[in-house]
C-alpha positions as CSV (number, residue, x, y, z in Angstrom):
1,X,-25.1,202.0,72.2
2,X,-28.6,201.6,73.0
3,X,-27.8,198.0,74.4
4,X,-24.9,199.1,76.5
5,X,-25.6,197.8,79.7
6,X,-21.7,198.6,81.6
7,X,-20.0,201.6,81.2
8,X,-17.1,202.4,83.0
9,X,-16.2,206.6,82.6
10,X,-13.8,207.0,85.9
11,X,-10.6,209.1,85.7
12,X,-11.9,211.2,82.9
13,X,-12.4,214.9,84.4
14,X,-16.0,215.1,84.1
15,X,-17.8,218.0,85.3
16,X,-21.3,216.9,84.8
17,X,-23.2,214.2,84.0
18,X,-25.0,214.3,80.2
19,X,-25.8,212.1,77.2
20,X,-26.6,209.2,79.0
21,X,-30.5,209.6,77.9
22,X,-30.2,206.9,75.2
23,X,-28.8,204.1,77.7
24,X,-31.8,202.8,79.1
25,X,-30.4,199.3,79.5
26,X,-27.2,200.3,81.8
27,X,-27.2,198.4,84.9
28,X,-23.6,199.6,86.1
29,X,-22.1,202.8,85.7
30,X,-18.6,204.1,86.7
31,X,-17.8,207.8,87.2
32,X,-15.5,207.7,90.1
33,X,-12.7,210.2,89.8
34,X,-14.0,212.6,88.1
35,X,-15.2,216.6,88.4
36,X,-19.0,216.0,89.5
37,X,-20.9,218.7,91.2
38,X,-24.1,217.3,90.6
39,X,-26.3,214.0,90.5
40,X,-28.4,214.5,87.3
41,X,-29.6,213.2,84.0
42,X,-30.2,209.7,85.1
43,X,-33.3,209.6,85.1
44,X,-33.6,207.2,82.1
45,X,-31.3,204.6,83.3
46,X,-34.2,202.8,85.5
47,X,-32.8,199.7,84.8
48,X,-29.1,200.8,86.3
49,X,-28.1,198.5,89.6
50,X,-24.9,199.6,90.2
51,X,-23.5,203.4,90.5
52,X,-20.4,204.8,92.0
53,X,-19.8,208.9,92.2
54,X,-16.7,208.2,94.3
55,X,-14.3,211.4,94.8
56,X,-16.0,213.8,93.3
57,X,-17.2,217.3,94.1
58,X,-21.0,216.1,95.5
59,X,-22.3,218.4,97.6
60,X,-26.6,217.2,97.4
61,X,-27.8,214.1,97.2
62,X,-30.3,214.6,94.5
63,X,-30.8,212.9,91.5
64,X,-31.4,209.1,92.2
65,X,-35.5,209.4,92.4
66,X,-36.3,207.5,89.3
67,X,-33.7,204.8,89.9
68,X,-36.1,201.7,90.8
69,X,-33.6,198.8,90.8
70,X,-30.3,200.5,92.7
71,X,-28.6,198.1,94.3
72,X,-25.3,199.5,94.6
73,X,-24.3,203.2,95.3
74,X,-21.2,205.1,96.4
75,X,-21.2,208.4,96.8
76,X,-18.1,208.1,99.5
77,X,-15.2,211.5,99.5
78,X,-17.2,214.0,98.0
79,X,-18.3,217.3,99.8
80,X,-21.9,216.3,101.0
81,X,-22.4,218.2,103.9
82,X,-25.7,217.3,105.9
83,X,-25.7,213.1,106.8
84,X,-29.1,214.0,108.1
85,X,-30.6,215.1,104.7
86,X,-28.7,212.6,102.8
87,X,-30.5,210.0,104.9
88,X,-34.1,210.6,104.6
89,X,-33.6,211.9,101.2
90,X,-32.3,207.8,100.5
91,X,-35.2,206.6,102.9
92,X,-38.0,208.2,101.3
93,X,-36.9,206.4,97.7
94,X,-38.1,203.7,96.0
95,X,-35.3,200.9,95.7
96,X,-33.4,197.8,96.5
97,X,-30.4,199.4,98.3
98,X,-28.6,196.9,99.6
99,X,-24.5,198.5,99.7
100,X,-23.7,202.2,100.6
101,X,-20.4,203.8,100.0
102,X,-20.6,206.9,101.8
103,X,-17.8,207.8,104.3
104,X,-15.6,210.5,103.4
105,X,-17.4,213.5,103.6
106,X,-17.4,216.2,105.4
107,X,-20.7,215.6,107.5
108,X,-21.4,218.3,110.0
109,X,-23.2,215.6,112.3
110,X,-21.5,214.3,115.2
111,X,-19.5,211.1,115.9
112,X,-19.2,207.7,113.7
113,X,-21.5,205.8,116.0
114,X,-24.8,208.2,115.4
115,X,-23.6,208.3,112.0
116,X,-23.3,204.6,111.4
117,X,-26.8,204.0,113.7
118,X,-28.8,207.1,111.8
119,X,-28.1,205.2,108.0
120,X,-29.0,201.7,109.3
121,X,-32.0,203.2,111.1
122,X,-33.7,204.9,107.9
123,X,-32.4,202.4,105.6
124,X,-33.7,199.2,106.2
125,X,-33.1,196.8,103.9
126,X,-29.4,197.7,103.5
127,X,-26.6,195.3,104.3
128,X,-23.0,196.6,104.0
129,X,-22.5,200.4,105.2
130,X,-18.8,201.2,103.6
131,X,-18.4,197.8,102.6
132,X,-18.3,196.3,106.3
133,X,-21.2,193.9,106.9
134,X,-24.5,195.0,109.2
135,X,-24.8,192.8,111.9
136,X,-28.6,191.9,112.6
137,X,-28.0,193.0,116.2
138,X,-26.7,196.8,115.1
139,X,-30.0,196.5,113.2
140,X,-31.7,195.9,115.9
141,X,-29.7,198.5,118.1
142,X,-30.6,201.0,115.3
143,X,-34.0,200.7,115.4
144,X,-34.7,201.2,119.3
145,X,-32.4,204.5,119.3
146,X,-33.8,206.1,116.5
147,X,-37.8,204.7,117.2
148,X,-39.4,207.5,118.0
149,X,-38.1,209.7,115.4
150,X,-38.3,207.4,112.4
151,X,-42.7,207.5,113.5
152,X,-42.2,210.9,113.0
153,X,-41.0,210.7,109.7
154,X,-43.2,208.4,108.5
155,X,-46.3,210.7,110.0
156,X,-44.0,213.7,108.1
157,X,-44.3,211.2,105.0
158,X,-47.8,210.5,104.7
159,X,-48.5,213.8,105.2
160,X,-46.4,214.9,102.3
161,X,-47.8,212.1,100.5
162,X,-51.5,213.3,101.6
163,X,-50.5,217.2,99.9
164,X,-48.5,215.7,96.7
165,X,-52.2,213.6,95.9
166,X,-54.3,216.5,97.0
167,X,-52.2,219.1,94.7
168,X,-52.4,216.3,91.8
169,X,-55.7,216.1,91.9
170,X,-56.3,220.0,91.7
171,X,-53.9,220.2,88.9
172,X,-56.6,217.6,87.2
173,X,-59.1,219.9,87.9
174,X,-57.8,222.9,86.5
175,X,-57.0,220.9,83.6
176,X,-60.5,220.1,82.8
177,X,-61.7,223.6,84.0
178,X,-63.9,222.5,87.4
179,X,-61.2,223.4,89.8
180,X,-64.3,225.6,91.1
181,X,-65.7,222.5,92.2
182,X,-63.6,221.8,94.9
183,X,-65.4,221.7,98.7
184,X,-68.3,223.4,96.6
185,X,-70.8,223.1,99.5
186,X,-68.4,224.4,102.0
187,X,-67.5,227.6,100.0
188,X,-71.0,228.0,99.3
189,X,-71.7,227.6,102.7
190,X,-69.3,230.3,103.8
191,X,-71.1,232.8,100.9
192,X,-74.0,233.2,103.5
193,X,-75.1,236.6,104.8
194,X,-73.9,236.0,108.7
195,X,-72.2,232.4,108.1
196,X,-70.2,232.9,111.1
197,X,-73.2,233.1,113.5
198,X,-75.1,230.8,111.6
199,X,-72.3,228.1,111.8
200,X,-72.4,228.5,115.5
201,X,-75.6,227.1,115.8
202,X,-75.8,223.9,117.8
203,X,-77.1,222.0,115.1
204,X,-75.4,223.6,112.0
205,X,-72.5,220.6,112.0
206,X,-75.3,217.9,111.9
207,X,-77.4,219.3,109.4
208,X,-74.4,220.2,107.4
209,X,-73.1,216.9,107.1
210,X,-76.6,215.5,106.4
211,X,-76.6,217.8,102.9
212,X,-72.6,217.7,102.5
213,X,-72.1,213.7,101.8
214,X,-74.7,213.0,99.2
215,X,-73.8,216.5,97.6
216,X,-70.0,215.4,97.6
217,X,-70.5,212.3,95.7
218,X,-72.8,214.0,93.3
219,X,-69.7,216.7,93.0
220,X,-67.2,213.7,92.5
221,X,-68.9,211.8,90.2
222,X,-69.5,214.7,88.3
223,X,-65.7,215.8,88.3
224,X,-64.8,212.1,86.9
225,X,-67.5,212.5,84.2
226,X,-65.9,215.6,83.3
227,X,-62.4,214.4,83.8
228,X,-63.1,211.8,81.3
229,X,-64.5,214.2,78.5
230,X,-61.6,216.0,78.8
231,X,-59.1,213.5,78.5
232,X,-61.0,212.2,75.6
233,X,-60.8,215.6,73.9
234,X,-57.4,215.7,74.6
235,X,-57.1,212.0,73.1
236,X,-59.3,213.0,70.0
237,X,-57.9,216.1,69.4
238,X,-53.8,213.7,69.4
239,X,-55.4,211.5,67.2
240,X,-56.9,214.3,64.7
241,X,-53.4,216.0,64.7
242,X,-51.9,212.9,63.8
243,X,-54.2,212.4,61.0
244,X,-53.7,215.5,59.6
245,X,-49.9,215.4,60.0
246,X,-50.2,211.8,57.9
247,X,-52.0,213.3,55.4
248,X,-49.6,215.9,54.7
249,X,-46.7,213.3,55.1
250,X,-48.3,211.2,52.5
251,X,-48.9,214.0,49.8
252,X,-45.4,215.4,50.4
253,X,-44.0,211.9,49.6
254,X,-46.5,211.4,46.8
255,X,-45.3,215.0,45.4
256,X,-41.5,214.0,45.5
257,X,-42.4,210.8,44.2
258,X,-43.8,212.4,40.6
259,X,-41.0,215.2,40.9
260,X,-38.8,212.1,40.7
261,X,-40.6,210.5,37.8
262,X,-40.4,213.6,35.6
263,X,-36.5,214.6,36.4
264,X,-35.9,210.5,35.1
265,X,-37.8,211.9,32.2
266,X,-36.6,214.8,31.7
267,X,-33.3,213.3,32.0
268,X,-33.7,210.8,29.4
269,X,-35.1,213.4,26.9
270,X,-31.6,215.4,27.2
271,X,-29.7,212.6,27.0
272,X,-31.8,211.4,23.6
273,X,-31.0,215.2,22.3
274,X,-27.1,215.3,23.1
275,X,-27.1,211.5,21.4
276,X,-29.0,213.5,18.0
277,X,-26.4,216.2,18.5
278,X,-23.2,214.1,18.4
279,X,-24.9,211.7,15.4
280,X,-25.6,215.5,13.6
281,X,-21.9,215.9,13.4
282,X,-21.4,212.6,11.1
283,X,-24.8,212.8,9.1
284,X,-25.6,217.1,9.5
285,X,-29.2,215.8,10.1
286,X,-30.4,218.6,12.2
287,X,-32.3,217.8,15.8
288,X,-35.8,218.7,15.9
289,X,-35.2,220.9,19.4
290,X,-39.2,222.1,19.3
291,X,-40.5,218.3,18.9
292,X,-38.5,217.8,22.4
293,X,-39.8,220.5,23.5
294,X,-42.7,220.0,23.3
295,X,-42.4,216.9,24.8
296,X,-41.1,218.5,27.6
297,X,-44.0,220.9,27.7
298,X,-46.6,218.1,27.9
299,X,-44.6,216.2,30.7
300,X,-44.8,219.7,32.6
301,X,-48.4,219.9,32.1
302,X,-49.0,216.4,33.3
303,X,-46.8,217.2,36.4
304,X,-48.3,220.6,37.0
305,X,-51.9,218.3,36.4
306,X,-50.5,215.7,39.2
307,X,-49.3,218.0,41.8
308,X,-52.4,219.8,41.8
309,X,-54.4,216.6,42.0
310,X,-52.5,215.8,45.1
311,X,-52.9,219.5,46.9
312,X,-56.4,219.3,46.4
313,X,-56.6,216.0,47.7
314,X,-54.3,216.9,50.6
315,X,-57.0,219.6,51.1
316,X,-59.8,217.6,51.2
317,X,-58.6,215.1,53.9
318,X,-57.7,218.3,56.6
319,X,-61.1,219.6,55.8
320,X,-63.0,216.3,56.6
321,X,-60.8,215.7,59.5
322,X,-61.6,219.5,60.4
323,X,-65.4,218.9,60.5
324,X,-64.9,215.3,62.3
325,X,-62.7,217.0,65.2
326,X,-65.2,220.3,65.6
327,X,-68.3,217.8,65.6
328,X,-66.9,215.3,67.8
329,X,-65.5,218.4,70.1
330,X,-69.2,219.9,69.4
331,X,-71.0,216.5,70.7
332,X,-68.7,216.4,74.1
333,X,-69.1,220.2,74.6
334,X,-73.3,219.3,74.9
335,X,-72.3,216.3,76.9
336,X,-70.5,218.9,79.5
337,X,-72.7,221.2,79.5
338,X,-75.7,218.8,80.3
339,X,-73.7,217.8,83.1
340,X,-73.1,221.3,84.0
341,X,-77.2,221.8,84.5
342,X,-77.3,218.4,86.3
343,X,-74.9,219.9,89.0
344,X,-76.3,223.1,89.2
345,X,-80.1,221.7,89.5
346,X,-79.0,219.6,92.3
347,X,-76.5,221.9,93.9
348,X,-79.8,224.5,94.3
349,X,-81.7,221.5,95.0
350,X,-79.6,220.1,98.1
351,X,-78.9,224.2,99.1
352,X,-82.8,224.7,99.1
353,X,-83.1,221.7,101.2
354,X,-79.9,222.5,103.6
355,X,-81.2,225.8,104.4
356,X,-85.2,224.6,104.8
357,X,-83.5,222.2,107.4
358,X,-81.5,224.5,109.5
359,X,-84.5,226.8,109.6
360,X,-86.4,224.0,111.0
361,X,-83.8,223.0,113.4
362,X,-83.5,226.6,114.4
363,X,-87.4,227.1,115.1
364,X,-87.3,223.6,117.1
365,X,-84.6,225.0,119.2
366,X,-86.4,228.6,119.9
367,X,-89.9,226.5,120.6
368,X,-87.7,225.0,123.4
369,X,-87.2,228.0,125.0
């Protein structure tokens, strides 16, 4: 199934879209006719070209995001209601859709022309709207009408885009526990007795920047340096759990494996007694039950011997990997916090320095007067 790469589910009163995590080789996909509410669990299918939710119960488009190589999509006579949110929800994706299927719903927009115009505006690369050919003149007719507000969008994109990588890159801080470092200077800045009347000095924004740029790139190299340990750690600490996990994986199997061994022999010892038993019968040589027993005994004793051998051996391996995980953690944990001085020598280094300066700037100016 994991090769499947068409699957056609339409007419099969299907109320939501499951199980189709596996497919990652499906370029085309059928569920047209069906009991949808909802575009989800596709995410996987990056490699799918072709998908049709025709007549269905739509109401969102939602869904689609990780669908890189769409080609194909129709979504027509379901119950999405907003054409406008449909629209830049397709234009802001990632794709190569070239053929949209989506008349038949109950859009609350006005008129066929702004709706046939407003999806050939935001979507530029497509080339059949509802299977009728795009002329390269309604492109063109498109574009001019809705001019001004696709520049608006694309401002409204960047800035999304500019708050998506600033948030990322706070969540990396908090990760590695130096989210305090963000716009340090500023918020130590802002700490001063009076900041508001000092910041109103003529030359506070001069001075500041003087101190804030080589500060900054001190602050940023230091939160990569730290970054780095910490995704090491992270890494070291995977690769220690692994270890250990193998280690226990290996003696479990090593265990079953001598288990094994002594039920074979065990096994053969009862047959060789019930053989004796039914020979006693024609000779009335009794079977010597405490010879096999002790037999038994010994192969017990060897097992008991084994499995033992193997726990402590087991026990050995977590311990050393253990004392290589706390002294490697050890060794970055001085690595961070020498990098933790460095900052704080030349944060109160550059702060000394900032506030000698706007002194002086601030005695220049009353000498003046």
């Amino acid at each position: 199934m994991e090769d499947l790469m068409k699957l056609q589910l339409d007419n099969n009163i299907i109320t939501r879209i499951q199980g189709l995590e596996s497919l990652t080789k499906l370029r085309w996909l059928d569920l047209s006719f069906n009991m949808i509410e909802k575009i989800e669990g596709l995410k996987n299918l990056r490699e799918l070209e072709d998908l049709s939710l025709f007549q269905n119960r739509i109401t969102v488009l939602e869904g689609l995001d990780e669908l890189e190589n769409l080609n194909v999509l129709s979504v027509g006579n379901n119950q999405i209601a907003s054409l406008d949110d449909s629209v830049r929800y397709l234009h802001k994706l990632k794709n190569n859709l070239e053929v949209l299927k989506i008349q038949g719903n109950s859009f609350k927009e006005t008129g066929e022309k702004e709706y046939k115009r407003r999806i050939i505006a935001y979507l530029r690369n497509l080339k059949y709207l509802d299977y009728q050919l795009i002329e390269e003149k309604e492109h063109e007719k498109a574009m001019d009408d809705y001019k001004t507000e696709l520049e608006g969008q694309q401002l409204e994109n960047e800035d999304q885009k500019d708050n998506t990588e600033q948030k990322e890159a706070m969540k990396l801080l908090e990760e590695a526990h130096i989210h305090h470092t963000a716009n340090m200077f500023q918020k130590c800045c802002e700490a001063f007795d009076e900041y508001e009347k000092i910041s109103g000095f003529r030359k506070y924004s001069e001075v500041w920047s003087y101190s804030e740029g080589p500060l900054e790139d001190f602050i940023s190299s230091f939160q990569n340096q730290v970054k780095a340990k910490h995704r090491e750690k992270k890494k070291y600490l995977a690769f220690c759990k692994e270890k250990m996990t193998s280690a226990e994986r290996n003696a479990e199997k090593e265990s079953i494996g001598k288990i094994e061994v002594y039920k074979k022999e065990e096994k053969h010892i009862f047959r060789e007694i019930d053989r004796l038993r039914a020979e006693t019968q024609d000779t009335g040589k009794p079977v010597d039950y405490d010879f096999y027993e002790r037999k038994l005994q010994e192969k017990i004793v060897v097992l008991k011997g084994d499995l033992m051998d193997i726990e402590m051996a087991l026990q050995q391996a977590l311990e050393q990997a253990r004392s290589q995980f706390f002294s490697k953690i050890n060794e970055i944990n001085a690595e961070l916090q020498n990098l933790q001085v460095a900052l704080s020598g030349e944060f109160s280094s550059e702060i000394q320095q900032f506030s000698q300066k706007l002194k002086e700037e601030f005695k220049k100016e009353q000498e003046q007067f």
